[in-house]
N, C-alpha and C positions, 0 to 999 in steps of 0.2 A: 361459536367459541373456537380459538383458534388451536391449532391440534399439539398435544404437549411434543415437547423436542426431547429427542432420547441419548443419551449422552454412554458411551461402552467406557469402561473403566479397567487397563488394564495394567493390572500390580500385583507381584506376585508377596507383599508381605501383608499380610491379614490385618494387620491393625490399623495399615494406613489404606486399603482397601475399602476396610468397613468407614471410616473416618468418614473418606471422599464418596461414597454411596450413599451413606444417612447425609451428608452437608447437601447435596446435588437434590438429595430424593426431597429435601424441603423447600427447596429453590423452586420447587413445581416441574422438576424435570423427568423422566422416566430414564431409571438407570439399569445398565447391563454391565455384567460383572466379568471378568476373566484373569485367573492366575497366569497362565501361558499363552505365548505366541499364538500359536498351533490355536489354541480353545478362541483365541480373539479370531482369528482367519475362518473360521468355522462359523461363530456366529456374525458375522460383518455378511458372509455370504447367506448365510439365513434371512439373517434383520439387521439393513444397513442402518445403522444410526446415525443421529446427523452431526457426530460429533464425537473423538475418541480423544480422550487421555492416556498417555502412552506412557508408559514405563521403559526405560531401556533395556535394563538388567532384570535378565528372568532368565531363568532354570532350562528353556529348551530353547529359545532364538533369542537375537537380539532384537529390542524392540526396531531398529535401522532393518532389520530383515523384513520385520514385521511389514513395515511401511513399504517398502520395494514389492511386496508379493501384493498386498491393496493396490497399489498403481498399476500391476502390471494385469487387472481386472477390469473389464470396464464396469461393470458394476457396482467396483467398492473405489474406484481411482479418483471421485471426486469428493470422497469422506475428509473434513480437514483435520488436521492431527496435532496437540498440540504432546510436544515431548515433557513425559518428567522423569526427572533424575538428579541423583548427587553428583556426576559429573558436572567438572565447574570449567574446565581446560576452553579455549578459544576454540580450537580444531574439531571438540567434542560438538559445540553448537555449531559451528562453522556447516559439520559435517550434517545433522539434521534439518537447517536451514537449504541448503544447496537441494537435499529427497524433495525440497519442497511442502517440508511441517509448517504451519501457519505461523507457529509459536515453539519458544522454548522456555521453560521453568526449572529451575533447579532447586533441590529440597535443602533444607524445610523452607518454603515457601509460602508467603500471607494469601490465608485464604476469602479474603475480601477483594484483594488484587487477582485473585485465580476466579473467582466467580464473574468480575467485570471483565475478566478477559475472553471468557467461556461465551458471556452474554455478546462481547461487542463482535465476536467470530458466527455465533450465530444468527446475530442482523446481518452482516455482511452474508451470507450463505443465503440468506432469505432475498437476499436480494439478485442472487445470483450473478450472471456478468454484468451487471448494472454499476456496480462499482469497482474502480482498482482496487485489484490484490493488495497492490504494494502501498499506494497514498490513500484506501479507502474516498476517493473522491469519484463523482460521479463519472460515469466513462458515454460512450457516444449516444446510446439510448436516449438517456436521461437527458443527455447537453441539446441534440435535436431537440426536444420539446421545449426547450428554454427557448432556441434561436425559432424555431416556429412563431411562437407566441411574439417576436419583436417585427414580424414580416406587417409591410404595409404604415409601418409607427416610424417616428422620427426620435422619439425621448430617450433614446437608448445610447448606450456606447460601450464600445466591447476592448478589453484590454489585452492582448495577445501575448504568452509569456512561452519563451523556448529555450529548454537547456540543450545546447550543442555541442557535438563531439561526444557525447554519450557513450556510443559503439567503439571509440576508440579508447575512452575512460575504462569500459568493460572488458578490454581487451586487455589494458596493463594491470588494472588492479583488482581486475573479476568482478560479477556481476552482480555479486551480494552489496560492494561496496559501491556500484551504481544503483540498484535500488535503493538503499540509504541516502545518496545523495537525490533522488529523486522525491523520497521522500520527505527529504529536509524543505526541499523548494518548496512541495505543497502545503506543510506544514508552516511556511515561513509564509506564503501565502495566505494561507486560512487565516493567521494569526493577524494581519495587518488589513484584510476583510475584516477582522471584528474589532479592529480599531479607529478602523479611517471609514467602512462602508457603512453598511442599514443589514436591517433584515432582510431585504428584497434583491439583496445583490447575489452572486452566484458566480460558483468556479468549479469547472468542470474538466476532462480533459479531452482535449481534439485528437491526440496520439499517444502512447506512452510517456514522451517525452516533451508533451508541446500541452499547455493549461491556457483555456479561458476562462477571463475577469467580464462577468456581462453586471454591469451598472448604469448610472446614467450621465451626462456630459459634465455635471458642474461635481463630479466627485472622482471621472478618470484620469485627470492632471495629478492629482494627491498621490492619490494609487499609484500612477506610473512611478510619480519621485520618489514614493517613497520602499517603493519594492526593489527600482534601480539602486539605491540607497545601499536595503539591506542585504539584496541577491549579489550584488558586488563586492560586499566583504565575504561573505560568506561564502563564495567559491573556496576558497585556499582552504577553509575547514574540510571540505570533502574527499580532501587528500590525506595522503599519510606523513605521517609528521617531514621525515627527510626530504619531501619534494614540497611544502607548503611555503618556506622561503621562497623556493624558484617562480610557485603562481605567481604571490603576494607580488612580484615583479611588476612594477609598471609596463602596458606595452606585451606583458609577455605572450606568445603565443605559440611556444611548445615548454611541455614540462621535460622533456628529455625528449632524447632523439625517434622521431616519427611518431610521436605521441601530443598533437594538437592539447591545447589546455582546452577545458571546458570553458564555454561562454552563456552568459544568459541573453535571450536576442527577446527584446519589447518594443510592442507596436500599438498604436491606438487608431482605432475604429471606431468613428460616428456615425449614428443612423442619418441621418440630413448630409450626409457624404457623398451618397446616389440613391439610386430608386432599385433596391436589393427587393427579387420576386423569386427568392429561395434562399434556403440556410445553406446551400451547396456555395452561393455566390456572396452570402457571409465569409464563412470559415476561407474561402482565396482571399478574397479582397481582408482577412485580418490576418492570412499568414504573409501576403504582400505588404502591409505594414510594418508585420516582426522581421524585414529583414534588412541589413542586418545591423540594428540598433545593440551596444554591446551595453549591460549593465556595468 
């Protein structure tokens, strides 16, 4: 049986304390309780749990303190933290996101939506680095044993997806608002996998910024058209409003000055291409097809 996950709860107002401990403690979870900073730093170093709810506003630290003294632990710096609080401000989230809190919640908030989110942070923790933080999609681990399993086969074909300029996007408009757009992609991805692919198809990621499509020959022409499709309008969303005119630009290739637009760059890779005897001589011969095709 698999070992329960223990979830620290820290609130300094009693009523919504006891609420989130009786809701959790029937979830099947084991729950640990704390009115103050200090009392949560004390027990995290006791018994790390695999999972805290944070309060911001408490009586002796703020919970933002809270979280900078965990990180600066190594043995509480990989606990993930989702924040709760009445603060509603951009800046306010902006600023817990940046500490690197998995999530943010502001009260009163639906506790169906708080318990699936609890759940789906602690699949991704169970899986440890096997997945992105940021797209929750499989990361190198996991996409090796996929590209293994094609070694030696011809039925295969792999579809190479790369957002570009990334590092330059994170430079003008900060790197909350490049995970977001990295995010989008995978999500715009997954979403067009469950409409054009099978069950048996699969998207992983090669780099943070660079996604494999492994499918098979008579389903990656779809795929390619139709992710070129929707990954090409949807550039200009991942900006902020006053520069999305300038993408939207036919041709365009800078948003302002020394600041490259982003591109999406797509390639396609067939097994019966050559005689591939490693996934090291996949993943080149599919990032030499993504270059550089523009969506």
């Amino acid at each position: 049986m698999p070992a329960r996950k223990t979830i620290l709860i820290v609130e300094d107002d009693p009523d919504t304390l006891e609420m989130l401990a009786t809701y959790f403690q029937a979830q099947g979870y084991d729950v640990l309780t704390a009115c103050m900073g200090e009392d949560a730093l004390k027990i995290c170093q006791e018994t790390p749990p695999d999972l805290i709810l944070q309060d911001i506003r408490l009586p002796d630290i703020v919970g933002y303190e809270v979280y900078r003294r965990l990180q600066r632990n190594l043995r509480t710096s990989r606990i993930p933290v989702i924040f709760l609080t009445e603060l509603k401000e951009r800046d306010d989230r902006i600023t817990g996101l940046k500490l690197g809190a998995v999530d943010y919640i502001t009260k009163p908030f639906d506790m169906q939506e708080l318990r699936l989110r609890v759940r789906n942070i602690m699949r991704r923790a169970g899986h440890g680095s096997l997945v992105s933080p940021v797209t929750g999609l499989p990361e190198t681990e996991i996409l090796d044993d996929r590209l293994r399993s094609l070694l030696g086969r011809e039925d295969w074909a792999v579809l190479y997806i790369r957002l570009a300029n990334v590092k330059a996007f994170n430079d003008a408009y900060g790197f909350v608002a490049g995970d977001d757009a990295l995010r989008a992609v995978g999500l715009i991805i997954s979403n067009t996998l469950d409409e054009v692919g099978s069950m048996n198809d699969f998207v992983g990621h090669l780099s943070k910024s660079e996604f494999l499509v492994l499918t098979v020959p008579d389903r990656v022409t779809a795929l390619r058209d139709k992710l070129t499709d929707r990954l090409g309008r949807a550039i200009q969303y991942f900006y902020p409003l006053q520069d999305r005119e300038q993408v939207a630009g036919e041709g365009q290739e800078k948003v302002k000055k020394d600041v490259p637009a982003l591109e999406v760059h797509i390639g396609v890779l067939v097994g019966d291409s050559a005689a591939f005897t490693s996934i090291r001589e996949i993943k080149q011969a599919a990032k030499e097809a993504g270059v550089p095709t523009k969506a």
